[in-house]
C-alpha positions in Angstrom: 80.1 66.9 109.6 82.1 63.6 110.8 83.1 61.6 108.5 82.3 58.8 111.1 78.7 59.5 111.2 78.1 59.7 106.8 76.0 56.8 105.5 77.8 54.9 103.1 75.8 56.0 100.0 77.6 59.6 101.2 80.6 58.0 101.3 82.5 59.4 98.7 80.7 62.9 98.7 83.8 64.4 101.1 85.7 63.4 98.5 84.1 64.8 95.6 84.4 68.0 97.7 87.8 67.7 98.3 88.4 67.1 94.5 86.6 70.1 93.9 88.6 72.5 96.0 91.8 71.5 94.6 92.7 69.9 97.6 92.5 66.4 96.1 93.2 64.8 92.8 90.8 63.2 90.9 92.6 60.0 90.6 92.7 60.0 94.5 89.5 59.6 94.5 89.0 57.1 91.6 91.4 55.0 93.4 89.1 54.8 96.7 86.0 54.8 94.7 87.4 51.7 93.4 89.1 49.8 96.0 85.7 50.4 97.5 83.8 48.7 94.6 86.2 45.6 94.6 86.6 45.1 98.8 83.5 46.1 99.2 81.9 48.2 102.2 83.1 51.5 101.2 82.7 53.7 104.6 83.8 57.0 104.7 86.9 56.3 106.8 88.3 53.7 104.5 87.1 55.8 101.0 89.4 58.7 103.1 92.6 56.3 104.0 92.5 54.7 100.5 92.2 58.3 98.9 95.1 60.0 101.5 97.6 56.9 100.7 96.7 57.7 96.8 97.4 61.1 97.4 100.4 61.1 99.8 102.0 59.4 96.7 101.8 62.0 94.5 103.5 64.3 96.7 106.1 61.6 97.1 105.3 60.3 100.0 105.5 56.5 100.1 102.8 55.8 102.7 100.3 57.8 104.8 100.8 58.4 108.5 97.2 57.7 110.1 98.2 59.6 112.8 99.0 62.7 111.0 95.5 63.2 110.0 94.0 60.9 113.1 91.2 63.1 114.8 92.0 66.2 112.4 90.4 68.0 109.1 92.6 66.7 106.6 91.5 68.9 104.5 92.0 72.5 106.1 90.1 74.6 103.4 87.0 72.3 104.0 86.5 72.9 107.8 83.4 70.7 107.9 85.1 67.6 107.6 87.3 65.4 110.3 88.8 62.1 110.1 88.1 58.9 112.6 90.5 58.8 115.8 93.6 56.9 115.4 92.6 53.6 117.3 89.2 53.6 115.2 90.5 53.9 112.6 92.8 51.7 112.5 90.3 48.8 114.1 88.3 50.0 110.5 91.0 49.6 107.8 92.0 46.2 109.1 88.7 44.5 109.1 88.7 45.8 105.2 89.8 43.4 102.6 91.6 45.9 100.9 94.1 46.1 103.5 96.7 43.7 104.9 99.5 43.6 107.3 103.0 43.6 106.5 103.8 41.3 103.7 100.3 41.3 102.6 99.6 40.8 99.0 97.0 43.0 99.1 96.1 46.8 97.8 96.6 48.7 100.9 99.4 47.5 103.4 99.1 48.8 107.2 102.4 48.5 109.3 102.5 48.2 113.1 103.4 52.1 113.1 100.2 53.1 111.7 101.8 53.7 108.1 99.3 53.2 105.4 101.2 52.0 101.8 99.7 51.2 98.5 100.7 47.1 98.4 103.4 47.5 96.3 105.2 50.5 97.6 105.5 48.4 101.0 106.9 45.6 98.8 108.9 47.9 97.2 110.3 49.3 100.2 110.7 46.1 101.8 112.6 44.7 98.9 115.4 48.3 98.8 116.4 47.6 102.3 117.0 43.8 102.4 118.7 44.5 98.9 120.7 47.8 100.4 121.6 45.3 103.7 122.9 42.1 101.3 125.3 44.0 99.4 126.4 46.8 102.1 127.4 43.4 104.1 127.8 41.2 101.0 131.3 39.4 100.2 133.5 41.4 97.2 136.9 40.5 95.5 139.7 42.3 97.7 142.0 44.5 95.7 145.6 44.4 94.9 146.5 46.6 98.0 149.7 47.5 96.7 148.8 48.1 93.3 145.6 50.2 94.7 147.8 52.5 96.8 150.0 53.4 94.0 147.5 54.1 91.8 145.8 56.3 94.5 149.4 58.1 94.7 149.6 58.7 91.2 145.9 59.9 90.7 145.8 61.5 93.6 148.8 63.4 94.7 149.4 64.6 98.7 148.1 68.0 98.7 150.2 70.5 100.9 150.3 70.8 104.4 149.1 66.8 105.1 145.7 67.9 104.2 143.3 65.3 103.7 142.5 64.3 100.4 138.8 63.3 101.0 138.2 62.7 96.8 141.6 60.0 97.2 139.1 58.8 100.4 136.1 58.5 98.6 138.1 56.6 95.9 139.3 54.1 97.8 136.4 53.4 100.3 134.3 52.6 96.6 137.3 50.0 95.8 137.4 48.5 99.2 133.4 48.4 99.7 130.9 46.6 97.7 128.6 49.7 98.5 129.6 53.1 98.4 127.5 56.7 98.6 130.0 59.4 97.0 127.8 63.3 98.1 128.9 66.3 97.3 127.7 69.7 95.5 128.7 71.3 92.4 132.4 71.3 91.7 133.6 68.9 94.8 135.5 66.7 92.2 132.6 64.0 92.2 133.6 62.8 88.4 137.2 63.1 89.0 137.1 60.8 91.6 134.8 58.2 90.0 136.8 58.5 86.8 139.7 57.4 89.0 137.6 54.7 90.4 137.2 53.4 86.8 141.1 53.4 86.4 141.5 51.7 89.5 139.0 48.8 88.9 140.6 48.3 85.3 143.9 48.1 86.5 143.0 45.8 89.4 141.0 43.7 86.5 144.0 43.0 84.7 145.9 42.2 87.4 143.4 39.1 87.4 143.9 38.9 83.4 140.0 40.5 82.6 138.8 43.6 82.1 135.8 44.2 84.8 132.5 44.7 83.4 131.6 48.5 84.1 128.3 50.4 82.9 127.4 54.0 83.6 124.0 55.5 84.1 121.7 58.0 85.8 117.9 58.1 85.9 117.7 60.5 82.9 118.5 60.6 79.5 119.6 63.9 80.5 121.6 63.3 83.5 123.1 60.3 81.0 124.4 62.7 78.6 126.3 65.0 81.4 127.8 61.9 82.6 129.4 60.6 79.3 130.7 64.1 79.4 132.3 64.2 82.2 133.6 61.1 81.7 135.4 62.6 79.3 137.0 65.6 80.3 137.9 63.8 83.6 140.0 61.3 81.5 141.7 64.0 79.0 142.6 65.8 82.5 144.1 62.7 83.9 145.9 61.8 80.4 147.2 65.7 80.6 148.4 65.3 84.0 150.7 62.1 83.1 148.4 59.9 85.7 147.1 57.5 83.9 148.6 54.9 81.2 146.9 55.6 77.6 145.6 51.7 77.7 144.2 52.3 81.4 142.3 55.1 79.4 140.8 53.8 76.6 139.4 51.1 78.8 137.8 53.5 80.5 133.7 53.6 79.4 132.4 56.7 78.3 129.0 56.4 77.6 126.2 56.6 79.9 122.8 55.2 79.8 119.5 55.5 80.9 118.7 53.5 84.6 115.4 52.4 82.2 117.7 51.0 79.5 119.8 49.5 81.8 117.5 47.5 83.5 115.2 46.7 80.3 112.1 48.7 81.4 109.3 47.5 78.8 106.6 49.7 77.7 103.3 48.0 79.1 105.0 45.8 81.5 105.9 46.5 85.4 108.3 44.6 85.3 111.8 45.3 83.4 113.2 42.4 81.5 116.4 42.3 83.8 115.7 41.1 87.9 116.9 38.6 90.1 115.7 35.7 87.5 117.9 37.3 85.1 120.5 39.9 86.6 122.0 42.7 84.4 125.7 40.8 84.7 128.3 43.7 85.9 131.2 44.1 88.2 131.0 47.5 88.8 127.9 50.4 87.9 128.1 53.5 88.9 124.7 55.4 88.9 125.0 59.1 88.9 122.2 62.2 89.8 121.6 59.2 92.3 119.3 62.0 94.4 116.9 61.0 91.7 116.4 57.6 92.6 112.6 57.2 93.4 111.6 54.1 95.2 110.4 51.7 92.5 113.4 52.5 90.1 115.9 51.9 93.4 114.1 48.5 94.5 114.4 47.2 90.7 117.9 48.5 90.4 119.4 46.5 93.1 116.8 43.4 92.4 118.7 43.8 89.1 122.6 43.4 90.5 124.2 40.1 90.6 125.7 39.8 94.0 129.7 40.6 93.3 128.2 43.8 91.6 130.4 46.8 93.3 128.0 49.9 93.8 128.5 53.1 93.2 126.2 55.9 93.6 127.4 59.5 92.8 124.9 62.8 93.7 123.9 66.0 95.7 121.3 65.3 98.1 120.6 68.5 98.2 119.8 69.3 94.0 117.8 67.0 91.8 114.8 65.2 93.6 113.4 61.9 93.2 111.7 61.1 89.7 108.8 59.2 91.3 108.0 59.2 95.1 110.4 58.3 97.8 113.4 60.2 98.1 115.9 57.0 98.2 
């Protein structure tokens, strides 16, 4: 059976088939159902897209790729069904009201590639990259050079045999960039070297006569708690060592919070209390577990920065995934 050639009071019956093999969710289907009762003209291949976008999501997928499923079964244990060719299909979702073209307010967003979003995951995507662009390329404060290289000597010692130190690298690539991506697995020296990062900053801060403004965080209350810990121990080590000044280390924050917290999130709302109208104020954040970011949380996190806000994400791409979908 095509699902080209289904009337439209059948319209929703490969989905309630689909639902019932396990091969759907059920709120993939209350989604199309809907968006078909509010656009109106609910034909099978649109009640399909609308479903597939809805469901590509909760795999963590940020859009549907019409051309993955163009012409095919979409549903492999259900070998009766097949959705529209790619060109028809695409010629049906645009003269739907539910969908729009790029920076469409609309429910369903269709790109030029044949990527089918929810509305606000394109916005949401949209909004990541020009904020990920602005501050990658954005102006920052440039550091005391001299002071910056002695305090990477003293934190970070030459290691034998003129081996590079990639941890003193790291360090200073997130003191001299308003943007930096520090990856690495377990036991690289990923808090060592952000802890250092911290003593830098403070000491280039009161070089200027102020303390920076520095918060921690990670998506997870979790992930929060492992931080402060770190934190911690990373500091004592230091202190031990003779590399850091007791003042330098009692500036030094501790305590991590919540990504949620941090930006305000507010039960009921969508929006968090802190965004561009009203920036979480901070010189420096770092954001650890950062393989967690999912693609709302990232797009509101960087909405949320003032622009001289230095940027620090710390994680393993290859441990934790995203909370939510898109794997930032």
């Amino acid at each position: 059976m095509s699902l080209t050639t289904q009337s439209d009071g059948q319209s929703l019956a490969p989905l309630s088939r689909a639902v019932a093999a396990g091969v759907l969710r059920p709120v993939d289907q209350y989604f199309a159902r809907w968006l078909g009762e509010v656009a109106g003209t609910p034909t099978p291949g649109r009640l399909l897209a609308a479903a597939l976008a809805s469901h590509r999501l909760g795999q963590g997928h940020v859009c549907l790729e019409l051309g993955s499923v163009a012409g095919r079964n979409p549903f492999p244990g259900l070998s009766d069904l097949r959705a529209p060719d790619l060109h028809s299909w695409r010629q049906e979702l645009m003269g739907w009201p539910a969908v729009g073209g790029p920076g469409a307010h609309a429910p369903l967003v269709l790109d030029g590639e044949d990527r089918l979003y929810l509305g606000r995951y394109w916005h949401y995507e949209r909004s990541l990259a020009a904020g990920v662009r602005a501050r990658a390329t954005g102006s920052q404060t440039v550091p005391d050079l001299g002071r910056l290289r002695a305090g990477l000597d003293r934190l970070f010692p030459p290691l034998p045999d003129g081996e590079v130190d990639w941890q003193r690298v790291a360090a200073a690539l997130a003191m001299l960039r308003p943007l930096c991506v520090i990856s690495g697995g377990p036991g690289t020296g990923k808090t060592r070297t952000v802890t250092a990062v911290l003593a830098l900053a403070i000491e280039q801060g009161l070089r200027r006569g102020a303390l920076p403004r520095i918060a921690l965080s990670a998506p997870t209350g979790k992930a929060a708690a492992r931080l402060t810990e770190s934190i911690s121990g990373a500091k004592g080590a230091f202190l031990d060592a003779g590399a850091l000044e007791a003042g330098i280390a009692a500036a030094i924050p501790e305590e991590a919070q919540t990504l949620h917290r941090l930006l305000g999130t507010r039960p009921g709302r969508v929006a968090p209390r802190h965004g561009p109208e009203n920036p979480r104020h901070r010189d420096l954040l770092v954001v650890d577990e950062a393989s967690m970011l999912d693609l709302p949380l990232a797009s509101r996190l960087l909405a949320a920065l003032p622009e001289g806000c230095r940027l620090l994400l710390i994680g393993d791409r290859d441990q934790l995934a995203s909370v939510q979908a898109g794997s930032v």
